[in-house]
N, C-alpha and C positions, 0 to 999 in steps of 0.2 A: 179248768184253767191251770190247775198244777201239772197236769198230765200234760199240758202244752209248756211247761216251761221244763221239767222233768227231761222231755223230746229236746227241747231246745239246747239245753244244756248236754246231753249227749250228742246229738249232732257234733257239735260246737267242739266236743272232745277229739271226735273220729276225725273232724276236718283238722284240728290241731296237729294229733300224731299223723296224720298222712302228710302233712306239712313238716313236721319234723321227719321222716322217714325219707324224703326228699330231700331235705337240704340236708343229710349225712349224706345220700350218695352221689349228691351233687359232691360234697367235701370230698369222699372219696377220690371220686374223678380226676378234681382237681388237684390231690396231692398225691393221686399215680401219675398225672401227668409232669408236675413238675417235678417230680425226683426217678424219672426213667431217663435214658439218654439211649440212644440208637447207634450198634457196629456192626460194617460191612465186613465180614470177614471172605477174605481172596488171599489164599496161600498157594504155593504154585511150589512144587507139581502138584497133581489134584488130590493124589493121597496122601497130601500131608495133613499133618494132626494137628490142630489150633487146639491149646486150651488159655483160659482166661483164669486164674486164679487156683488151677487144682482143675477146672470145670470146661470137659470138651464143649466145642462147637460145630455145628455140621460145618466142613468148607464149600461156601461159593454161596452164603446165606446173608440174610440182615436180619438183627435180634435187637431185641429191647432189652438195654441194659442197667442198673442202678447208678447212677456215677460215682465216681472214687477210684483209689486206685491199684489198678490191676498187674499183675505179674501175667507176659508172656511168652508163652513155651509153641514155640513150634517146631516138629520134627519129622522125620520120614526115612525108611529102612537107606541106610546108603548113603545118607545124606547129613551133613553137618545140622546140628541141633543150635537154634535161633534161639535164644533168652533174652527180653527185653521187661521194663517197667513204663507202665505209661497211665492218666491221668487222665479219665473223661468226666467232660464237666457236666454239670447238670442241663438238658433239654440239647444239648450238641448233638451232632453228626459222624461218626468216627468212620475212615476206611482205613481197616487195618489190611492192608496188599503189602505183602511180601513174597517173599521165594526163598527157598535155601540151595546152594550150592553144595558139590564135594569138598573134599581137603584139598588145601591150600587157594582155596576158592576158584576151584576147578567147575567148570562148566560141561564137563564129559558128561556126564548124566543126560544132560538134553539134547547132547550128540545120538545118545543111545537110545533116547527116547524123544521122537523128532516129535510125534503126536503132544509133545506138551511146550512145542515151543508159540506155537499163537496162541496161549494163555500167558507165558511170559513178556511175550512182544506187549501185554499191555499194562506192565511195568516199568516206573518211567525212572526205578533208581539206576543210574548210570553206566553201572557196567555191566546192568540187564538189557538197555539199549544196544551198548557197544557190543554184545554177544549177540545179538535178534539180527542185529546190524550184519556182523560179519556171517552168518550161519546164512541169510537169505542171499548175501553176496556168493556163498561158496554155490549154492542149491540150483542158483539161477543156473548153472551148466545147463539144467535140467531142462530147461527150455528151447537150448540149441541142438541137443541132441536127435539124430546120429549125428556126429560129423565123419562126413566123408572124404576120400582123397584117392582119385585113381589115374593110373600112368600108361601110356600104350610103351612098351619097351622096346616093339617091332610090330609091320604090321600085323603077327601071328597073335602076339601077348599083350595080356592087361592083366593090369597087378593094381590088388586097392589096400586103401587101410581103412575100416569101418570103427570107430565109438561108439560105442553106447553105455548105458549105467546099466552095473552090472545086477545078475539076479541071484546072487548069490549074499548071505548072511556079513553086515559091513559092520565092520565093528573098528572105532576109532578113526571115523572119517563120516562127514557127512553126506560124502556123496562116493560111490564105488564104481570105477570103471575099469570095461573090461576092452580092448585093444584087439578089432579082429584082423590080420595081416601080419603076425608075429612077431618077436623080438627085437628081427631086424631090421623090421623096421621101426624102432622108437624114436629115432630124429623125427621122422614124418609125423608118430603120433603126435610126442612133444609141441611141432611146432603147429599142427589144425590148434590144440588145444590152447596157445600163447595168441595163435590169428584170431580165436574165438573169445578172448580177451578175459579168459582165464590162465593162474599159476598153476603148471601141473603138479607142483608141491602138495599141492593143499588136498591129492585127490590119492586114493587106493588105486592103484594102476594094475590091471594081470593082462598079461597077452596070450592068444587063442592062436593055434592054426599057423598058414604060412610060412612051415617048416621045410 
């Protein structure tokens, strides 16, 4: 009979402490989950640097975070350096998307690096639209291209002027064209490229040939 109650009374212990062993890591659980909060970080271009308090982040991730508040630094070789403070609250959602510009919040950078403008395009602060905006307006040439233009001058002659975007290194324009029919003829390039409902302004122009 003792031996049976002796049993009983350990049992009774082991079911206790596994009972307490549980409900700590239930407690656990529940107060990692209520004091984490979760940030998307998307900094544009893609090597830019996110840190959160001193403490990088990969960019283009979602992290589980503490809530409170944070100091952030984002930056990248060339590129004006982002400092901001901000506030996440406990069990929230944060998407920290930014981008940094050059000096005097110049947008040349994504001229020269066209591969990082469909990660900006999905930026919706306003003068990264109005840049995505005008960059896809200038690009679109790209699509009419060649334009042609050719003339019989007698029945012996024909004379053309050919466009195309050119293959050579563009630097400070988004789109580079090269003008094959020469020089002299630029009024005729000029105007294919005003009928095709582009500004030739806006474009690197060299002309080829037809001398």
């Amino acid at each position: 009979m003792f031996s049976f109650v002796k049993q009983h009374k350990i049992l009774c212990a082991v079911v206790a402490c596994n009972l307490i062993v549980i409900l700590i890591a239930v407690l656990v659980i529940v107060m990692h989950q209520t004091k984490t909060a979760t940030i998307d970080v998307y900094a544009v271009p893609s090597n830019a640097i996110v840190e959160l308090n001193g403490k990088r982040f990969e960019n283009y991730t979602t992290n589980e975070v503490t809530p409170g508040e944070y100091h952030v630094k984002i930056s990248a070789d060339n590129l004006q350096v982002k400092e901001y403070d901000i506030t996440i609250e406990n069990g929230s959602f944060v998407r920290l998307w930014d981008y940094l510009v050059g000096e005097n919040e110049s947008f040349d950078y994504y001229i020269e690096h066209a591969e990082e403008v469909p990660a900006l395009s999905r930026i919706t602060d306003e003068k990264a639209k109005n840049f995505v905006a005008y960059y896809d307006k200038i690009a679109a040439i790209r699509d009419q291209l060649p334009l042609e233009y050719y003339e019989r001058t007698d029945p012996a002659n024909t004379f053309g002027v050919f466009i195309e975007e050119s293959e050579k290194e563009c630097h400070g324009y988004i789109v580079c064209l090269v003008v094959y029919g020469g020089e002299r003829h630029r009024d005729i390039a000029m105007k294919l490229i005003k009928d095709a409902g582009f500004e030739p302004t806006n474009y690197q122009i060299e002309f080829e040939g037809g001398e």
